[in-house]
py3Dmol code that shows the C-alpha trace and the ligand (Angstrom):
import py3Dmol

protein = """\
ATOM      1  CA  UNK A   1     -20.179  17.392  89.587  1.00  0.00           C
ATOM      2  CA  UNK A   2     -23.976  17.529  89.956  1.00  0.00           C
ATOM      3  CA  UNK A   3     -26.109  14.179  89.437  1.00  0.00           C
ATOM      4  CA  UNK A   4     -28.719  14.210  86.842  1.00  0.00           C
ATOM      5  CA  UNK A   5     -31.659  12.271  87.575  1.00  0.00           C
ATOM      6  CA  UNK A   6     -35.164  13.245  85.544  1.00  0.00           C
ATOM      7  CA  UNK A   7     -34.952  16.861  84.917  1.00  0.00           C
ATOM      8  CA  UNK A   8     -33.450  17.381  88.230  1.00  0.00           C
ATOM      9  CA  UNK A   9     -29.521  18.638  89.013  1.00  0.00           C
ATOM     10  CA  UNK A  10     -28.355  17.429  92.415  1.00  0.00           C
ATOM     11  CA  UNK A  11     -25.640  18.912  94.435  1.00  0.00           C
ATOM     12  CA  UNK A  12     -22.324  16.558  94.490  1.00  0.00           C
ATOM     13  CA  UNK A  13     -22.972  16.528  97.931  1.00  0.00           C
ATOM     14  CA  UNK A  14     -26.020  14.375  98.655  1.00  0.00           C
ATOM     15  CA  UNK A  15     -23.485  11.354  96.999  1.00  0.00           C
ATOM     16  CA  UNK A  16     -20.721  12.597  99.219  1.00  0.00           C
ATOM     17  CA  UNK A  17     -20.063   9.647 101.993  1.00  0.00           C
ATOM     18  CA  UNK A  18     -20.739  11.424 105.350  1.00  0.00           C
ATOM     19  CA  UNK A  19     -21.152  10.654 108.861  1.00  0.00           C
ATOM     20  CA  UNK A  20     -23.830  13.543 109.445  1.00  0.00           C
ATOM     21  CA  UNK A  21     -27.291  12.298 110.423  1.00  0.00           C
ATOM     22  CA  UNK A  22     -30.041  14.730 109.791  1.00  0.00           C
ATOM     23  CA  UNK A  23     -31.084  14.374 113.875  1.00  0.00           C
ATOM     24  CA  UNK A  24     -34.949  16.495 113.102  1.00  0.00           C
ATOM     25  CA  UNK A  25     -36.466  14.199 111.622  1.00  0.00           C
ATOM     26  CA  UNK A  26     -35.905  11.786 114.670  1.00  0.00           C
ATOM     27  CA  UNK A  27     -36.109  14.078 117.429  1.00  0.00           C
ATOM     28  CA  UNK A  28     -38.462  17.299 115.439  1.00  0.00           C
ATOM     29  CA  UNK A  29     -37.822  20.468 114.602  1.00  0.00           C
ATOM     30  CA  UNK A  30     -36.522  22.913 117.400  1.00  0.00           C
ATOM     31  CA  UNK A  31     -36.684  25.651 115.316  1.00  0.00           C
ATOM     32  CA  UNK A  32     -33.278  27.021 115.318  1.00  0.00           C
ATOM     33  CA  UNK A  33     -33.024  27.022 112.152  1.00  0.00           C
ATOM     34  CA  UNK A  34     -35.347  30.297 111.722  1.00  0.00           C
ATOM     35  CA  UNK A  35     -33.134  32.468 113.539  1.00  0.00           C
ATOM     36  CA  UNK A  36     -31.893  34.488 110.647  1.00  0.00           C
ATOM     37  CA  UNK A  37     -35.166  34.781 108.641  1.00  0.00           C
ATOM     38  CA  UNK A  38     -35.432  33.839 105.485  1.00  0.00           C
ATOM     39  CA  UNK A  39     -35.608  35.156 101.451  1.00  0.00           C
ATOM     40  CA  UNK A  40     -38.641  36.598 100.051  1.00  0.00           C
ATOM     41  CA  UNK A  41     -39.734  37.622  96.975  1.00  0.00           C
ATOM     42  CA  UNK A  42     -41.895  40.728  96.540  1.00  0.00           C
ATOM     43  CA  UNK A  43     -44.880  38.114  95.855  1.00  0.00           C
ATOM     44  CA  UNK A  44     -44.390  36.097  99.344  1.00  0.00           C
ATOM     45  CA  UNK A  45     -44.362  39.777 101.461  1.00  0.00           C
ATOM     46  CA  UNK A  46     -47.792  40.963  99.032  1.00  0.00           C
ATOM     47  CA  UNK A  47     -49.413  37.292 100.581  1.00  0.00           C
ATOM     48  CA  UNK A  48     -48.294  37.660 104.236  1.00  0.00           C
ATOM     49  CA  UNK A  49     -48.895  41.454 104.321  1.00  0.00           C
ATOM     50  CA  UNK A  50     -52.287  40.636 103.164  1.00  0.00           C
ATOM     51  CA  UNK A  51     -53.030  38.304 106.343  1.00  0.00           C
ATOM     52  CA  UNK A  52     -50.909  41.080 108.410  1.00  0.00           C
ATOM     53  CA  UNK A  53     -53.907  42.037 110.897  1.00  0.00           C
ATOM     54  CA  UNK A  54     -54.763  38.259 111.392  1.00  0.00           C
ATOM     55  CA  UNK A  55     -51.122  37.934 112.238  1.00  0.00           C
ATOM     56  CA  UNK A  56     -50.087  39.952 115.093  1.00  0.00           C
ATOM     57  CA  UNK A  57     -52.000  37.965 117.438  1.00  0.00           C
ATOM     58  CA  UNK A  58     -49.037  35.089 116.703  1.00  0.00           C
ATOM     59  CA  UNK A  59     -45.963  37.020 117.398  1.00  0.00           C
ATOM     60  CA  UNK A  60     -43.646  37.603 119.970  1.00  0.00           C
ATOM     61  CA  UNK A  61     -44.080  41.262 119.833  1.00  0.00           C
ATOM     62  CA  UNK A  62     -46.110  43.950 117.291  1.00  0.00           C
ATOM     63  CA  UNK A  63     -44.675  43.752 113.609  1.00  0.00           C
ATOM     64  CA  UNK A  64     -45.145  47.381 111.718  1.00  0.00           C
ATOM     65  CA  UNK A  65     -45.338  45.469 108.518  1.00  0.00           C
ATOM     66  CA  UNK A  66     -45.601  48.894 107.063  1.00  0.00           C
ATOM     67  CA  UNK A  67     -41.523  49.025 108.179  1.00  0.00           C
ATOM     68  CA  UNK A  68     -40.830  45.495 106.337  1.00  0.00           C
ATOM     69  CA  UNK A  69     -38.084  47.048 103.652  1.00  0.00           C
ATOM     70  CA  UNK A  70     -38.553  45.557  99.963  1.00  0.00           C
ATOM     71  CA  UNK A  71     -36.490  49.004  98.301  1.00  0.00           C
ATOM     72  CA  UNK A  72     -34.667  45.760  96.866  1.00  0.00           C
ATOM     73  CA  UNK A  73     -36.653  42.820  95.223  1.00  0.00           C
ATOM     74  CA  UNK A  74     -33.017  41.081  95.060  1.00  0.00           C
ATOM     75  CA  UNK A  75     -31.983  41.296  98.878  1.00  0.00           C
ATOM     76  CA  UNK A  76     -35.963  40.593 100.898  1.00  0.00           C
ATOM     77  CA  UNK A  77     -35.510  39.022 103.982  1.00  0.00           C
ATOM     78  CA  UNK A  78     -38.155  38.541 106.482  1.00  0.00           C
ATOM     79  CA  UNK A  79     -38.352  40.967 109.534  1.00  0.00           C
ATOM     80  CA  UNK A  80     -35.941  39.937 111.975  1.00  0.00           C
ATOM     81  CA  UNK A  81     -36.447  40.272 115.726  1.00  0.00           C
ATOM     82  CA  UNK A  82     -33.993  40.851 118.495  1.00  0.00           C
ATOM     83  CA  UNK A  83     -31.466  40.947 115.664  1.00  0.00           C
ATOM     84  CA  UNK A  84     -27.704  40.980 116.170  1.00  0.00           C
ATOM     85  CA  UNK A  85     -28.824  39.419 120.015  1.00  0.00           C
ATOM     86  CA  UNK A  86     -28.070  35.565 121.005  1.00  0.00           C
ATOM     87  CA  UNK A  87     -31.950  35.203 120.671  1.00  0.00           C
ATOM     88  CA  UNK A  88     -32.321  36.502 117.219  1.00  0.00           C
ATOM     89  CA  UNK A  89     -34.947  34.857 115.597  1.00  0.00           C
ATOM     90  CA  UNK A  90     -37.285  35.785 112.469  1.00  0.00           C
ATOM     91  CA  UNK A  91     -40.216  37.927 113.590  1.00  0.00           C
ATOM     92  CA  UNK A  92     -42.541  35.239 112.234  1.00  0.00           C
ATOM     93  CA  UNK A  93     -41.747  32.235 114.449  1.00  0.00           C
ATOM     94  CA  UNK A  94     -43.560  32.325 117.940  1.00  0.00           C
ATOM     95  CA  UNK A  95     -43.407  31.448 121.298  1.00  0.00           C
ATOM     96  CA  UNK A  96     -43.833  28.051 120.580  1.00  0.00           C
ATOM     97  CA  UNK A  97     -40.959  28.070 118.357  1.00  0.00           C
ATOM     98  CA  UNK A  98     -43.798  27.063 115.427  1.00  0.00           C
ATOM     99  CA  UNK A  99     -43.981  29.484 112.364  1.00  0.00           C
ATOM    100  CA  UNK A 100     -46.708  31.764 112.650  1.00  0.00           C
ATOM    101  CA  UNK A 101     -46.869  31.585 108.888  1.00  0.00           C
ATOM    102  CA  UNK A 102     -47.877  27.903 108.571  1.00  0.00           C
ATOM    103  CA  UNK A 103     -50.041  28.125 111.798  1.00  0.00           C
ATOM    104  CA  UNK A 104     -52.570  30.577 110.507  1.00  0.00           C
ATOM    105  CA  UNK A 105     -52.728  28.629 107.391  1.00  0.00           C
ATOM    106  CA  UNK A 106     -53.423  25.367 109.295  1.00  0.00           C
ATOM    107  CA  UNK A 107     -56.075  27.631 111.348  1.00  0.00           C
ATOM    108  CA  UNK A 108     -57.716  29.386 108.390  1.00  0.00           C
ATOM    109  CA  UNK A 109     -57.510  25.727 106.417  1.00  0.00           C
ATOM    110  CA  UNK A 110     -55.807  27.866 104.051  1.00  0.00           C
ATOM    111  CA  UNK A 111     -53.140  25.911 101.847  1.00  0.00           C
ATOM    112  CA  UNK A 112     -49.251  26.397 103.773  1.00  0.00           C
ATOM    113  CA  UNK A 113     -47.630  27.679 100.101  1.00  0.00           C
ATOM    114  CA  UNK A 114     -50.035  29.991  99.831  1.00  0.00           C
ATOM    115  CA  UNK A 115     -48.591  32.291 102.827  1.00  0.00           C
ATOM    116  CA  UNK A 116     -45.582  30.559 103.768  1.00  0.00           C
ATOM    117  CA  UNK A 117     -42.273  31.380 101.410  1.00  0.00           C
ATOM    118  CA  UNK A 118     -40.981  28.994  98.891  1.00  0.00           C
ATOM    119  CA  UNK A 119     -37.475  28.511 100.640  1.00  0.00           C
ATOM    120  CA  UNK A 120     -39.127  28.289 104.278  1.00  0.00           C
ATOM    121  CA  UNK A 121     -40.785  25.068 102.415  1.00  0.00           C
ATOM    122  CA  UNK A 122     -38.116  24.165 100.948  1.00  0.00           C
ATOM    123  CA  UNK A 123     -36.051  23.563 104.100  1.00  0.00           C
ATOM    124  CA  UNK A 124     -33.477  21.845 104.657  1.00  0.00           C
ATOM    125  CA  UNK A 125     -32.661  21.689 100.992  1.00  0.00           C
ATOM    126  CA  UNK A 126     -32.153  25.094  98.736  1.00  0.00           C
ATOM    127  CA  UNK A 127     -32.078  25.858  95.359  1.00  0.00           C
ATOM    128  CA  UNK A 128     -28.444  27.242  93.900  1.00  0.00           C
ATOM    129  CA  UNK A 129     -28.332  29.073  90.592  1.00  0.00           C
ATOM    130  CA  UNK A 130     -25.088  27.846  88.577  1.00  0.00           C
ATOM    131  CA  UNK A 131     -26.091  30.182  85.290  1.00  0.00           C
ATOM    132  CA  UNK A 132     -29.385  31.020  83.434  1.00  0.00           C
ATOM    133  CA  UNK A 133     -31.679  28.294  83.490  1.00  0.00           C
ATOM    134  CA  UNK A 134     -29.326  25.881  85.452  1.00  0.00           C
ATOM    135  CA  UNK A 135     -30.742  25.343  88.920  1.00  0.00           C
ATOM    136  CA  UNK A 136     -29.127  22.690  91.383  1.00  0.00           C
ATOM    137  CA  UNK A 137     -30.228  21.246  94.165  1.00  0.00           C
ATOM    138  CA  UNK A 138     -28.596  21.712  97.367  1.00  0.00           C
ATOM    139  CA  UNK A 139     -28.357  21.210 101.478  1.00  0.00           C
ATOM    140  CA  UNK A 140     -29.082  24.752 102.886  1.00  0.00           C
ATOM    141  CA  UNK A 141     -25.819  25.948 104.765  1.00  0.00           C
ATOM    142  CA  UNK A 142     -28.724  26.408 107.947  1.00  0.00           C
ATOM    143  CA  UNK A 143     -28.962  22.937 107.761  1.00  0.00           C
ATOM    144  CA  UNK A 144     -25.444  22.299 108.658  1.00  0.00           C
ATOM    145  CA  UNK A 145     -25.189  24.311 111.750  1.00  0.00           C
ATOM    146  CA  UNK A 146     -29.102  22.999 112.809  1.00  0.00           C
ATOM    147  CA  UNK A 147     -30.679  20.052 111.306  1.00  0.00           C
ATOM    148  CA  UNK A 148     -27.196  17.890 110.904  1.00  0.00           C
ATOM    149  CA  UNK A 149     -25.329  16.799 113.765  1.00  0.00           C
ATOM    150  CA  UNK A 150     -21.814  14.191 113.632  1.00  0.00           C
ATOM    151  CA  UNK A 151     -22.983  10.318 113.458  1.00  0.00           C
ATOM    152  CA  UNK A 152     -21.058   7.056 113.815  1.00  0.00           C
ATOM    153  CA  UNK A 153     -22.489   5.786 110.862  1.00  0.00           C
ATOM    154  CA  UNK A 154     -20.984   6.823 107.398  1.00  0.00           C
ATOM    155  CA  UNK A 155     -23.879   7.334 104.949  1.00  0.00           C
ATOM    156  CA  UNK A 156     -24.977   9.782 102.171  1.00  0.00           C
ATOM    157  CA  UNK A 157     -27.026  12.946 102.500  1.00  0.00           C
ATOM    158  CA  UNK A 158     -29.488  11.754  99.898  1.00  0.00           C
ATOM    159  CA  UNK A 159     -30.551   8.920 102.291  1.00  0.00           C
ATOM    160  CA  UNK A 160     -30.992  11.293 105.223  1.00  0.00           C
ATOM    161  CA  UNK A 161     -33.029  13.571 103.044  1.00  0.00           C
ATOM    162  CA  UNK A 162     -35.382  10.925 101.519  1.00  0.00           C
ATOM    163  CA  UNK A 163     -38.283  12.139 102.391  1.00  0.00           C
ATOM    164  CA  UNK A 164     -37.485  15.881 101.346  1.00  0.00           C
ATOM    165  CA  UNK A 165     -36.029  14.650  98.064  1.00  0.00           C
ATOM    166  CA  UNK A 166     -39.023  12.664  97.441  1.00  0.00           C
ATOM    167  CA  UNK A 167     -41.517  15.449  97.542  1.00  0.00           C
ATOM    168  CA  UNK A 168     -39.218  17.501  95.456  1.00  0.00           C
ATOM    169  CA  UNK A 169     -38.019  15.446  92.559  1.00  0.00           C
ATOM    170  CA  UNK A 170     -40.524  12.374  92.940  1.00  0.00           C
ATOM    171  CA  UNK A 171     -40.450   8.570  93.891  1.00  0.00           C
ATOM    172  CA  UNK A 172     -39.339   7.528  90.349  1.00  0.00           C
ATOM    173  CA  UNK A 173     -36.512   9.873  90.477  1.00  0.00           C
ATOM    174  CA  UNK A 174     -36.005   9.117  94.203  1.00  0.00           C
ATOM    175  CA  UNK A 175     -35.555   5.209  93.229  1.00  0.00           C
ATOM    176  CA  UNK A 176     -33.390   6.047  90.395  1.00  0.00           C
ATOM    177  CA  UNK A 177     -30.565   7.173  92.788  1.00  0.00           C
ATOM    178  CA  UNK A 178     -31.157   3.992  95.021  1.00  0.00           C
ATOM    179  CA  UNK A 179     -29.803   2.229  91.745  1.00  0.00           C
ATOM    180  CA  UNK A 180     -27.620   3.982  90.996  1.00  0.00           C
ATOM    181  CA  UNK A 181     -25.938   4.476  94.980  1.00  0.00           C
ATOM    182  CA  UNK A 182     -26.797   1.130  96.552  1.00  0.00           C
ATOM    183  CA  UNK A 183     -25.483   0.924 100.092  1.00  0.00           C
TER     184      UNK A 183
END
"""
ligand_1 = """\
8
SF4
S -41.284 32.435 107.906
Fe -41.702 30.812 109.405
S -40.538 28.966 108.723
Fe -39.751 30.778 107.610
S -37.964 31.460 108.810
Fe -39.766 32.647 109.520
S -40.607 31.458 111.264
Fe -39.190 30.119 110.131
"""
view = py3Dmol.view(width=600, height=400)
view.addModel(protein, "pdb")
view.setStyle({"model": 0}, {"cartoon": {"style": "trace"}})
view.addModel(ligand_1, "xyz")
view.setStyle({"model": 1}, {"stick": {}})
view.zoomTo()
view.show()
């Protein structure tokens, strides 16, 4: 069953005893985890196609943005490079492994949110609908296969994800559950 805490739902996993660690925030991001591209909304392609020009000089190789298919404002990805290849990766992560996204908003001292999409931010933790008006909290499956890796330690996935938690649902909230699932 989901936790409650606030006006926030939380997946029954987070309180789930586990002996994952969440090894990127000890070691950083490798970016692996971009490989497949992400959701968009029709909103999030309008702001990056805006900045396309500015863009290009990030990639690995040209985007057409013109090609970027949104026939379906349910089923948006982002443009996905090399696709179906063992170095598939989402056309906006460069070189460097770094979104190109978030780096021309660090260089244009533009805010991140305003070019970068909501689930990208999100990361490692997703949103799951479970009916009209009832959104849960969740671990993004990505985050199993990249971020996670097998520990010695038992723990819970709420402790690994403090700091993303924290941001999301607050530090009242946050200390809430540290009542509530003392070690
Ligand atoms: S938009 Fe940026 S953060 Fe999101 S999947 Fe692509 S490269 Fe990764």
């Amino acid at each position: 069953m989901s936790v409650i805490v606030g006006p926030f739902r939380l997946s029954p996993e987070f309180f789930t005893p586990t002996r994952l660690k969440y090894q990127c925030a000890v070691l950083g991001c490798d970016g692996d985890c971009c490989s497949g591209g992400v959701t968009a909304t029709l909103y999030e392609v309008a702001r990056i196609k805006a900045h396309a020009d500015e863009l290009q000089a990030y990639l690995v190789e040209p985007y057409d943005f013109d090609t970027w298919d949104i026939a379906h404002p349910s089923d948006i990805g982002t443009p996905v490079l090399y696709e179906e290849k063992p170095t598939q990766q989402c056309w906006f992560q460069r070189a460097n492994r770094l979104c190109a996204l978030h780096s021309l908003a660090l260089d244009q001292a533009m805010p991140v949110p305003a070019i970068k999409p909501f689930f990208c931010l999100f990361f490692p933790l997703t949103l799951i609908d479970l009916d009209i008006n009832v959104t849960e909290i969740a671990v993004d499956g990505k985050a199993y296969e990249t971020c996670l890796v097998p520990s010695d330690t038992e723990t819970y996935l709420f402790k690994e994800f403090e700091q993303e938690l924290r941001r999301v649902i607050g530090d009242a909230n946050y200390d809430e559950l540290l009542r509530r699932y003392p070690d």
